[in-house]
TORKOL-4160 file (C-alpha; in steps of 0.2 Angstrom, whole numbers, padded with zeros to 4 digits, m for minus):
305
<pt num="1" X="0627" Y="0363" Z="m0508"/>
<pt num="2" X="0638" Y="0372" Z="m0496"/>
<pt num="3" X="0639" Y="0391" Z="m0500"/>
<pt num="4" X="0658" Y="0396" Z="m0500"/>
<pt num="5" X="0653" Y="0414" Z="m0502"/>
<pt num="6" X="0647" Y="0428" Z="m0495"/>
<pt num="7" X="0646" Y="0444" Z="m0506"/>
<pt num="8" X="0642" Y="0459" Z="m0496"/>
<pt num="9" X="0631" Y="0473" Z="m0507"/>
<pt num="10" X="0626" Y="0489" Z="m0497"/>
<pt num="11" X="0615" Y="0498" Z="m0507"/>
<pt num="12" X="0604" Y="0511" Z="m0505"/>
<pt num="13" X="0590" Y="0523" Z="m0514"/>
<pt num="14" X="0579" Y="0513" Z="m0529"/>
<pt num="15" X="0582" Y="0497" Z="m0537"/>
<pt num="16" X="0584" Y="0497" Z="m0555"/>
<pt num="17" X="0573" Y="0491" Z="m0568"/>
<pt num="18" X="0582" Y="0475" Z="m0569"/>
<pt num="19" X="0583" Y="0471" Z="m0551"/>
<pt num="20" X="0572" Y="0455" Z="m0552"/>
<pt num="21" X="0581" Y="0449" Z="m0567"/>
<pt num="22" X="0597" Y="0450" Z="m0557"/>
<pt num="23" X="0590" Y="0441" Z="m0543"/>
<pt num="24" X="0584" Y="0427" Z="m0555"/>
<pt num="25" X="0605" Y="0425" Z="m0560"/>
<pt num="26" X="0610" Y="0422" Z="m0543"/>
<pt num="27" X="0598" Y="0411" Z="m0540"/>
<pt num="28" X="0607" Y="0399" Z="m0550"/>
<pt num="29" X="0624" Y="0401" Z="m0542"/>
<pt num="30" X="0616" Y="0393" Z="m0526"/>
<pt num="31" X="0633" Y="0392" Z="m0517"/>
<pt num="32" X="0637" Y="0409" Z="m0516"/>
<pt num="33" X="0625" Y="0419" Z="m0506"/>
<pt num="34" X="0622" Y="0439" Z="m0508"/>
<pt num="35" X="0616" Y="0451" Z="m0495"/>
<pt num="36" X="0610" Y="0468" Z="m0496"/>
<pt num="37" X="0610" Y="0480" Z="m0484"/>
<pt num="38" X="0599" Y="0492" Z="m0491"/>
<pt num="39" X="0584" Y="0504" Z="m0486"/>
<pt num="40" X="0573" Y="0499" Z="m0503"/>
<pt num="41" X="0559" Y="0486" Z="m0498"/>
<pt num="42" X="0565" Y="0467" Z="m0507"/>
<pt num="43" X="0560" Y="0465" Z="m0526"/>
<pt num="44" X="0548" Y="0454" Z="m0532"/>
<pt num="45" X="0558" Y="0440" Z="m0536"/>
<pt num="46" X="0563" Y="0428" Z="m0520"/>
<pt num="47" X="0580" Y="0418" Z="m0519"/>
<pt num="48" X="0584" Y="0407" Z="m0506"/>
<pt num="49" X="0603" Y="0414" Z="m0509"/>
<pt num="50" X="0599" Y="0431" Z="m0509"/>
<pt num="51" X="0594" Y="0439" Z="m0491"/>
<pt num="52" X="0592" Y="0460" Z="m0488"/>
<pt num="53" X="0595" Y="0468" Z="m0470"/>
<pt num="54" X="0586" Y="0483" Z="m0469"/>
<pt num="55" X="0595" Y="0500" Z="m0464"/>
<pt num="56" X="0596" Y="0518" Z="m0469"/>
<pt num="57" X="0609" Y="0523" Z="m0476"/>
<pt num="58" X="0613" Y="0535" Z="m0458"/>
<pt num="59" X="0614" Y="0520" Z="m0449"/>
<pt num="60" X="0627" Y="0511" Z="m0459"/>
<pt num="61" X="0634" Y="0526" Z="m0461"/>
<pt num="62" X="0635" Y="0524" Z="m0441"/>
<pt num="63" X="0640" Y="0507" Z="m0442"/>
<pt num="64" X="0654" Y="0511" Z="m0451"/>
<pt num="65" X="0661" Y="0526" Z="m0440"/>
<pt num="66" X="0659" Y="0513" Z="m0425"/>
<pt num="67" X="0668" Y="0499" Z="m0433"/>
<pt num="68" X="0683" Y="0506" Z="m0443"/>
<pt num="69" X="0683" Y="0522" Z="m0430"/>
<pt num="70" X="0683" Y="0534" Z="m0445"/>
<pt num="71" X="0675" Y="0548" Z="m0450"/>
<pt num="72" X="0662" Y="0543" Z="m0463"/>
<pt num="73" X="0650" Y="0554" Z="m0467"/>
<pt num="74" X="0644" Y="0556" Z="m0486"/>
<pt num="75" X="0631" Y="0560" Z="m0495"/>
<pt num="76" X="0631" Y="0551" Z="m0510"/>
<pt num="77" X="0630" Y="0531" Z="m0508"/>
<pt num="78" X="0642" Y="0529" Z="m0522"/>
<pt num="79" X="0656" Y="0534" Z="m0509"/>
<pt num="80" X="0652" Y="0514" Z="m0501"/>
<pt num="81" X="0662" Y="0509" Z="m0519"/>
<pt num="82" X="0677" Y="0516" Z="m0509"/>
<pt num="83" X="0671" Y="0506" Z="m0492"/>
<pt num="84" X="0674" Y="0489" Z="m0502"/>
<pt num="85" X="0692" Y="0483" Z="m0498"/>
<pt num="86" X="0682" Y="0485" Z="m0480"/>
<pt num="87" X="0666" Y="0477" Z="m0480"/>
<pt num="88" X="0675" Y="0459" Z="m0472"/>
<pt num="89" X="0681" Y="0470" Z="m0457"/>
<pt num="90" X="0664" Y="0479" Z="m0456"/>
<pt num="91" X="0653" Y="0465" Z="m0458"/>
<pt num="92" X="0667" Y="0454" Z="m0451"/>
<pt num="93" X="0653" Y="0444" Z="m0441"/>
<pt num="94" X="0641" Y="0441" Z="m0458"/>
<pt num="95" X="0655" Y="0433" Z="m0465"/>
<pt num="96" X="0660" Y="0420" Z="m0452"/>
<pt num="97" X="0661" Y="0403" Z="m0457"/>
<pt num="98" X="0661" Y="0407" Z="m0476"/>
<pt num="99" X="0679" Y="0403" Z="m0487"/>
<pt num="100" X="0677" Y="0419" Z="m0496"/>
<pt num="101" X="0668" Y="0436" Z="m0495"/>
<pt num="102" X="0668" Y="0449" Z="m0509"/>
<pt num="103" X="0657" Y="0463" Z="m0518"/>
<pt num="104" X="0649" Y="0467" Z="m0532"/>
<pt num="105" X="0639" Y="0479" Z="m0543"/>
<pt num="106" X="0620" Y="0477" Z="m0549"/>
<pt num="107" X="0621" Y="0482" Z="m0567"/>
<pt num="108" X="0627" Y="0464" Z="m0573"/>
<pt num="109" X="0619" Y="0448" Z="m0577"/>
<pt num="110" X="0630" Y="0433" Z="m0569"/>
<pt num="111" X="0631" Y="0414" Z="m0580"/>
<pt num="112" X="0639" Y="0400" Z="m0571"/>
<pt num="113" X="0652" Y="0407" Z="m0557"/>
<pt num="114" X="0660" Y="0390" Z="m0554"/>
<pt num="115" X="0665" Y="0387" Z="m0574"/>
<pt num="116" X="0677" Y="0400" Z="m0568"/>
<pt num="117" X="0680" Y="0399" Z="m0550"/>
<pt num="118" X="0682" Y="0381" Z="m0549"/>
<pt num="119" X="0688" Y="0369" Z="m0533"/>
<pt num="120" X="0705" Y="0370" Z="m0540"/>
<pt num="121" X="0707" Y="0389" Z="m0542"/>
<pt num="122" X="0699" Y="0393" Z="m0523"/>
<pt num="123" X="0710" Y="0381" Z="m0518"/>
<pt num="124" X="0726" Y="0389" Z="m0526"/>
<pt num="125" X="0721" Y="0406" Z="m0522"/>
<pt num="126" X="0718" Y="0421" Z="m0509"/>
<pt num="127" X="0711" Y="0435" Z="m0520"/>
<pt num="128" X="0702" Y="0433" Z="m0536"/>
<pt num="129" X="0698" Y="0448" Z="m0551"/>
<pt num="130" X="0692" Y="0447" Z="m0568"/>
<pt num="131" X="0702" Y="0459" Z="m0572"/>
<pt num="132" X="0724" Y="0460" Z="m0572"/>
<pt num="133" X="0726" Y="0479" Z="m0572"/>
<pt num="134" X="0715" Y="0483" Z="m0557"/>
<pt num="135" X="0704" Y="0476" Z="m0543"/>
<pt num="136" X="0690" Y="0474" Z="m0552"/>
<pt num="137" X="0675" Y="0482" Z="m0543"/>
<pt num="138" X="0659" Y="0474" Z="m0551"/>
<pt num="139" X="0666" Y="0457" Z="m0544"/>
<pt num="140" X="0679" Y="0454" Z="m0532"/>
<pt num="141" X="0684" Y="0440" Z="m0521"/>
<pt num="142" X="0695" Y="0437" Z="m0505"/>
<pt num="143" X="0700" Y="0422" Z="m0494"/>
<pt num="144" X="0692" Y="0425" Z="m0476"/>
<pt num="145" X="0705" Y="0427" Z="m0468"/>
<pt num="146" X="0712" Y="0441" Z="m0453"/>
<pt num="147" X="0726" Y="0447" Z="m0465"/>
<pt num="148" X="0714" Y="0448" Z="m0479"/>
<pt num="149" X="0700" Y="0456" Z="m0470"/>
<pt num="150" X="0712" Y="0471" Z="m0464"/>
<pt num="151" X="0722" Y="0472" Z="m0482"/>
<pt num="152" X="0713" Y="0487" Z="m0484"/>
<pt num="153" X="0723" Y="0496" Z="m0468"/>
<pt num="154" X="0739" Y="0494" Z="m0482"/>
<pt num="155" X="0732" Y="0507" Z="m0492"/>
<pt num="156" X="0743" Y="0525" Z="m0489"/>
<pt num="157" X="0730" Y="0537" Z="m0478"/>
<pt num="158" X="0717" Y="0526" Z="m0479"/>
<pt num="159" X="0708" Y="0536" Z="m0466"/>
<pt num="160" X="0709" Y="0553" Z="m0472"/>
<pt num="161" X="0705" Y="0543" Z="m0491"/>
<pt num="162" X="0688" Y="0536" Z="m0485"/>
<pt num="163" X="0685" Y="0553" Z="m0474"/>
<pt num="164" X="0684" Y="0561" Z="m0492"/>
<pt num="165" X="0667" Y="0565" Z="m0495"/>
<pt num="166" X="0673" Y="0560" Z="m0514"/>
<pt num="167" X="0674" Y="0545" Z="m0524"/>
<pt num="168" X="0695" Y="0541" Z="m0523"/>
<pt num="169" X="0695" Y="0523" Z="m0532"/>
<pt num="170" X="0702" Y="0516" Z="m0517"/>
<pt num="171" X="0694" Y="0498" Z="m0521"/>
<pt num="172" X="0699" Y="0497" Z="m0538"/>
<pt num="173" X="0716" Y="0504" Z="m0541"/>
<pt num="174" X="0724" Y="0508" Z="m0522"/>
<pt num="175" X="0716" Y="0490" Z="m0519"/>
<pt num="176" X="0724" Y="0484" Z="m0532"/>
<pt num="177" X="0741" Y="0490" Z="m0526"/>
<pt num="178" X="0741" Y="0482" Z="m0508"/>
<pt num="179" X="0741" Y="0466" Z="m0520"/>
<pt num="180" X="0752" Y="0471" Z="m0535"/>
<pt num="181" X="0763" Y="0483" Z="m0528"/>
<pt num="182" X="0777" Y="0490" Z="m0538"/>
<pt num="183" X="0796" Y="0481" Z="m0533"/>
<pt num="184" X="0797" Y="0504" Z="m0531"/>
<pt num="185" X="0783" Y="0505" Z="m0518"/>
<pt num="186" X="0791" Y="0489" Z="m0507"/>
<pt num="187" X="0805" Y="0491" Z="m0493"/>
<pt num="188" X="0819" Y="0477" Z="m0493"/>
<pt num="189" X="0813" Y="0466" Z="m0480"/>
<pt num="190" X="0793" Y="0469" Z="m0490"/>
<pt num="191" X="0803" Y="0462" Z="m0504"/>
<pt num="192" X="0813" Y="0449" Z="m0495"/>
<pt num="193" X="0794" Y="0442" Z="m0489"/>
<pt num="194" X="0783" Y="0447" Z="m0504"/>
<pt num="195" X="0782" Y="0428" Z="m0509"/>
<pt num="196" X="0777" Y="0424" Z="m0490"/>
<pt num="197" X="0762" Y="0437" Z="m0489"/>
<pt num="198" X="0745" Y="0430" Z="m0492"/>
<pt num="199" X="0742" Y="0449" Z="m0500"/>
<pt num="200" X="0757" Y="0447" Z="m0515"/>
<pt num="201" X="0755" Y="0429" Z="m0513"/>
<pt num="202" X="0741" Y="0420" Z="m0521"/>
<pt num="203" X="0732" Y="0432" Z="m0530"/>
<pt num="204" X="0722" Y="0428" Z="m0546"/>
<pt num="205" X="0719" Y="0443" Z="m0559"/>
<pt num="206" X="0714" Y="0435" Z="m0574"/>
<pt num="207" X="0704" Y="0448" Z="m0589"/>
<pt num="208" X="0689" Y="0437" Z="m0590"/>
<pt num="209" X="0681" Y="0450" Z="m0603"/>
<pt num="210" X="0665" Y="0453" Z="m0593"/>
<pt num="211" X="0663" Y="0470" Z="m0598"/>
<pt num="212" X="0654" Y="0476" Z="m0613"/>
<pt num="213" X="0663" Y="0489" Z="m0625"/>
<pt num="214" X="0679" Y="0489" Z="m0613"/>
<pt num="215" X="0692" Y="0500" Z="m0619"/>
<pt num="216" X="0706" Y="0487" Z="m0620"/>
<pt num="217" X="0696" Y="0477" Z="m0633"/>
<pt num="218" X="0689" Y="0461" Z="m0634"/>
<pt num="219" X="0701" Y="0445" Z="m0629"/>
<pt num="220" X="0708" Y="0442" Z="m0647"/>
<pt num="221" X="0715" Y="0460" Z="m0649"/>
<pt num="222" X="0700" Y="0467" Z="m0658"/>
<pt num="223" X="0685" Y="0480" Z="m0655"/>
<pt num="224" X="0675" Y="0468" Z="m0662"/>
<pt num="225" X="0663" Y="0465" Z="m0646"/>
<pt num="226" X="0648" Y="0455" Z="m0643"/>
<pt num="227" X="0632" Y="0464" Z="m0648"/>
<pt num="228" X="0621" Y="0454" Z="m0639"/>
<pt num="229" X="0623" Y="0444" Z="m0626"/>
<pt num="230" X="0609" Y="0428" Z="m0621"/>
<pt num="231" X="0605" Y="0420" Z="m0604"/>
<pt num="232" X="0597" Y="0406" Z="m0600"/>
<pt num="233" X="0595" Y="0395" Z="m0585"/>
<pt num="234" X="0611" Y="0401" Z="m0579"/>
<pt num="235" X="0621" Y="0400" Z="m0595"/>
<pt num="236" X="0626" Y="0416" Z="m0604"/>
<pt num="237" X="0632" Y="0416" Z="m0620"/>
<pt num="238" X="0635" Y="0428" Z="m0635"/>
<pt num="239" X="0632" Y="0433" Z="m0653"/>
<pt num="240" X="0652" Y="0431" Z="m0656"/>
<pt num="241" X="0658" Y="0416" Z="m0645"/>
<pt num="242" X="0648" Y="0401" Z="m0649"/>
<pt num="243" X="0646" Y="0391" Z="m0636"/>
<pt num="244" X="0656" Y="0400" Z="m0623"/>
<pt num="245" X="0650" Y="0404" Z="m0607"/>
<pt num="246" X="0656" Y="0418" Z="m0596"/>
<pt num="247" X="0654" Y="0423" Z="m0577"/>
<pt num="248" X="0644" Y="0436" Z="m0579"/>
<pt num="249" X="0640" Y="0452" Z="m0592"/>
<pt num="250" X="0644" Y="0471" Z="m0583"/>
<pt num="251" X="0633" Y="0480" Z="m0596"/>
<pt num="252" X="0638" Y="0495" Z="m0589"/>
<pt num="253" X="0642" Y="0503" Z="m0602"/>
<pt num="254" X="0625" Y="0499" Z="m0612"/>
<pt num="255" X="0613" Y="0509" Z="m0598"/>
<pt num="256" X="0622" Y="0524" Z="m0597"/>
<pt num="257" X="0633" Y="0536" Z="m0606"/>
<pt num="258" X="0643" Y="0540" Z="m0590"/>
<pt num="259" X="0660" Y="0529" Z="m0594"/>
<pt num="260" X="0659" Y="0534" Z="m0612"/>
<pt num="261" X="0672" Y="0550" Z="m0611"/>
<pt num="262" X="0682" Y="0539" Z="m0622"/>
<pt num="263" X="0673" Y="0527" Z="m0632"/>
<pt num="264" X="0680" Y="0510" Z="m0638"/>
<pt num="265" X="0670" Y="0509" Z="m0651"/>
<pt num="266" X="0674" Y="0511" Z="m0671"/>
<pt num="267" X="0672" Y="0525" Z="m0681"/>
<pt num="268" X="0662" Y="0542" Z="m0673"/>
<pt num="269" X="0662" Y="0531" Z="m0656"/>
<pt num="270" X="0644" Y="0539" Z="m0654"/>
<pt num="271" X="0636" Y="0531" Z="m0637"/>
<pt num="272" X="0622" Y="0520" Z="m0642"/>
<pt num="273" X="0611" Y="0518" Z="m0626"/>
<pt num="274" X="0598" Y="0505" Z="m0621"/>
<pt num="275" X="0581" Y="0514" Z="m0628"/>
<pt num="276" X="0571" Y="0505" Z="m0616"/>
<pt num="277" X="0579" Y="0494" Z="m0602"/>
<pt num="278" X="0568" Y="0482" Z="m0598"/>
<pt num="279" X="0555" Y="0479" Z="m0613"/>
<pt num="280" X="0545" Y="0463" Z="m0606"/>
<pt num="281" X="0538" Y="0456" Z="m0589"/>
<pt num="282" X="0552" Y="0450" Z="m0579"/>
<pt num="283" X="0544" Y="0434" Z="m0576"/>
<pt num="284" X="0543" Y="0428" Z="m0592"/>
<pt num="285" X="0560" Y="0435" Z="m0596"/>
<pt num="286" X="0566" Y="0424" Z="m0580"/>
<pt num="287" X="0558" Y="0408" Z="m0585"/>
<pt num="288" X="0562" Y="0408" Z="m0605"/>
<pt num="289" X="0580" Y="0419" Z="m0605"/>
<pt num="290" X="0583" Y="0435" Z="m0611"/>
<pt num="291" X="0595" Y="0445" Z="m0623"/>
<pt num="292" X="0606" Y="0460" Z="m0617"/>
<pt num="293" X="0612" Y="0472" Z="m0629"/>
<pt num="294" X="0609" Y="0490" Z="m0634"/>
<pt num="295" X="0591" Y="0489" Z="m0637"/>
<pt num="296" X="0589" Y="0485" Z="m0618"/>
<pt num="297" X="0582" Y="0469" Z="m0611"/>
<pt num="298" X="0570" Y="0457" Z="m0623"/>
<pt num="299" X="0565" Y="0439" Z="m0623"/>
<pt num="300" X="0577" Y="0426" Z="m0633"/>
<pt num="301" X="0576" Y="0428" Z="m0652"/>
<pt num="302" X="0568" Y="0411" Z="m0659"/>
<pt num="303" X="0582" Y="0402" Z="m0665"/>
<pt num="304" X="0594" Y="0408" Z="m0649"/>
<pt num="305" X="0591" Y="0391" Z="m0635"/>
């Protein structure tokens, strides 16, 4: 099967725990492909959809600085997070001859990407988030196209934004702005071709509830969330929603208590961790599914298929 996309995944320092369990998610999404660019040697786990280039985190940093013709220079590899919206002009010859680049983060578990990104939708669409308020940085999708590869030069100071040593949320909210601008933010003739523009004009931003303990609820209203979350052979599913599958489980909020400075939850809202992430051998996890949830990761409970 043809691969449509390319999602682009610098990443440096150590791999987590779960790294080879991610690996075993995307390989079964086999037409999208993922590519690190990353300084840690490649996991265990082999995908034919997943490829590494190997680079320090001062040479990308280079190859930024000679590409976008900033000045780049951080110390913390969580500044890249604000690099996003400019990964298709920096990697602009990876991506060629792909419908669609994007990015993504590592502490999710992905089901079936295509129940929700189907032929239909690609075709009808130029930017794609599972989420409606912002652009959603644990999974992000845009056409390949020159206007869409340079939709991050619309973002106001730009330069002197990602010249900031410090994280400035450029790729989720000042993102999200080039592509749902307020009618304020817009000059007459902006507005007069708003409907014209391939950025205001078909975008997709759809909450697709990916997101454990999320602070706007679950998608009937309630903070009555999933408390464990099952995947196998590409299908993931939950303890709530039956048979419903989603594109993917951002645990985030399960492996660490740094999101939590307002907790979602019922009652004291006391963060409950994962005691231990990754409680079995990954390959046996891999072959017979697994359960996410606040324990960390185990195998299937006997009933679950």
């Amino acid at each position: 099967m043809k691969e449509w996309l390319i999602t682009l995944m610098p990443y440096f320092g150590r791999w987590p725990e779960w790294m080879n369990l991610f690996i075993e998610s995307c390989r079964w999404n086999p037409d999208v492909r993922w590519r690190f660019y990353t300084d840690c040697s490649e996991p265990e786990n082999k995908a034919d959809n997943v490829d590494y280039v190997r680079v320090s985190f001062a040479d990308y940093k280079a190859l930024v600085r000679d590409r976008l013709r900033i000045d780049f220079d951080p110390s913390d590899p969580y500044k890249l997070c604000d690099l996003r919206p400019a990964y298709g002009d920096i990697h602009a010859d990876d991506i060629a001859g792909y419908r669609f680049f994007g990015w993504g983060d590592i502490d999710l578990f992905y089901g079936n990407i295509g129940s929700v990104y189907t032929r239909d939708v690609l075709a009808r669409n130029n930017v794609l988030s599972l989420r409606k308020d912002i652009f959603a940085g644990h999974f992000a999708i845009l056409r390949n196209t020159r206007v869409l590869r340079h939709a991050y030069r619309r973002i106001p100071n730009y330069r002197q934004a990602l010249a900031d040593p410090q994280y400035r949320e450029l790729d989720e909210r000042a993102f999200y702005r080039v592509f749902r601008p307020g009618e304020q933010d817009l000059s007459f003739l902006q507005r007069a071709v708003k409907r014209f523009d391939p950025c205001t004009n078909g975008g997709l931003f759809v909450h697709r509830y990916t997101t454990v303990l999320s602070p706007s609820g679950w998608y009937d209203g309630s903070l009555n969330y999933p408390q464990r979350w099952f995947w196998k052979d590409g299908r993931l599913t939950n303890d709530r929603d039956g048979n419903r599958q989603f594109p993917y489980l951002h645990f985030m909020r399960w492996k660490t208590d740094k999101y939590m400075r307002d907790p979602p939850v019922p009652g004291e809202g006391a963060w409950v961790g994962m005691k231990n992430i990754l409680q079995a051998d990954w390959r046996k996890l891999a072959a017979d599914g697994f359960c996410i949830s606040s324990e960390g990761i185990t195998p299937l409970p006997p009933a679950q298929p």
